[in-house]
C-alpha positions as semicolon CSV with decimal commas, in nm:
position;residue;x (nm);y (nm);z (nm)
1;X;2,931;-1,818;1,821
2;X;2,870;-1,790;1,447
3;X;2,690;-1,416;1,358
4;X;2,461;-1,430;1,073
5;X;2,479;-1,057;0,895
6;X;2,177;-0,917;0,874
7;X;2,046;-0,879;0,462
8;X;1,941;-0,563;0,349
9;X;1,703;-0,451;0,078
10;X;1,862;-0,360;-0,237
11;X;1,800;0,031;-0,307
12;X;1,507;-0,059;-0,583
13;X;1,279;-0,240;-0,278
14;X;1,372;0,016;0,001
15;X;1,309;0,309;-0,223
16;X;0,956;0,091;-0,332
17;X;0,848;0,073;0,065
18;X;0,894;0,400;0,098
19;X;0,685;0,505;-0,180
20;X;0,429;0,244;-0,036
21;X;0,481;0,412;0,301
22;X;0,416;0,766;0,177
23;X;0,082;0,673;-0,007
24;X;-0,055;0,527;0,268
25;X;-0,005;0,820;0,505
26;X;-0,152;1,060;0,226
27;X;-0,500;1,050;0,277
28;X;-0,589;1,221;-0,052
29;X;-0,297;1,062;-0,234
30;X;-0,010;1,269;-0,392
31;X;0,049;1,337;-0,812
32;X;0,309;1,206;-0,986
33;X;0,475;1,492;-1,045
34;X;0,547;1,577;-0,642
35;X;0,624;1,215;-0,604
36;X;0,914;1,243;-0,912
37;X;1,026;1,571;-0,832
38;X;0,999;1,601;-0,430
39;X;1,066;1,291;-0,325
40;X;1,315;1,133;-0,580
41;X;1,112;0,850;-0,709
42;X;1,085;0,718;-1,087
43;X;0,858;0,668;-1,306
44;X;0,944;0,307;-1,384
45;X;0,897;0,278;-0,970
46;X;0,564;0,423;-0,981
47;X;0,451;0,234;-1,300
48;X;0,550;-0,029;-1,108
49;X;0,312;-0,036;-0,859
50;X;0,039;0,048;-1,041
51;X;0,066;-0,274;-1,274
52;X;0,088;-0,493;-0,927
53;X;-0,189;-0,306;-0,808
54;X;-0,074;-0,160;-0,528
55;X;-0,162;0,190;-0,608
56;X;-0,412;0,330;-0,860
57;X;-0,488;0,637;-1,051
58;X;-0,720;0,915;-1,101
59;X;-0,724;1,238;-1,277
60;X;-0,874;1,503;-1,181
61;X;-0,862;1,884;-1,283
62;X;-0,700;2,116;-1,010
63;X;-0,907;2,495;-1,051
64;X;-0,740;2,856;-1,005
65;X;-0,642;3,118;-1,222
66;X;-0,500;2,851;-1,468
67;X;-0,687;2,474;-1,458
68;X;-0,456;2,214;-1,488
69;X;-0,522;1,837;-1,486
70;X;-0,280;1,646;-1,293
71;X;-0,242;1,240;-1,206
72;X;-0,322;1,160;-0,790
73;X;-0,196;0,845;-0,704
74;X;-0,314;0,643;-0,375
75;X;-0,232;0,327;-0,250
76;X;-0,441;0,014;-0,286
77;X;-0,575;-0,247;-0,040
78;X;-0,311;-0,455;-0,166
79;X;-0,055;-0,200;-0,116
80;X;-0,139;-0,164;0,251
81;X;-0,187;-0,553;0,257
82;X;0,157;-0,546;0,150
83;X;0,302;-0,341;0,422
84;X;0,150;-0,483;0,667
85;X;0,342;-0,790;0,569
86;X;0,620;-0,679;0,544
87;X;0,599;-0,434;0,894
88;X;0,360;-0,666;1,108
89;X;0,508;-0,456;1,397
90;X;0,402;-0,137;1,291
91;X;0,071;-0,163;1,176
């Protein structure tokens, strides 16, 4: 009996689901900066999904001692259309 190896994702669409994944178990989104610097994803990856709308934008202005205005990014309708495609199972 002939085996068929299973494929895998290249590292660009793994590392893409699991940015999808993350913004749609953030309920208030996460900014740019925690997504870059915490979790090891790139701006071209997050740029990405904007343009395919799977995630959008907003700024807002985060108050304390020192204001500071920061990008919060949340996944889309599409986005979570998308997973769900992808993990039928799971959803």
């Amino acid at each position: 009996m002939t085996t068929i190896p299973k494929r895998r994702l290249s590292p660009h669409p793994r590392r893409t689901l699991e940015l999808l994944d993350l913004l749609a178990i953030s309920s208030c989104g996460a900014t740019e900066a925690l997504l870059v610097r915490a979790h090891g994803f790139n701006s071209d990856m997050i740029t990405d999904l904007l343009s395919a709308g799977l995630a959008t934008t907003e700024c807002e202005t985060i108050t304390g001692a020192k204001p500071a205005d920061v990008v919060r990014i949340r996944i889309t309708e599409a986005g979570l259309d998308a997973l769900k495609a992808r993990h039928p199972e799971s959803r």
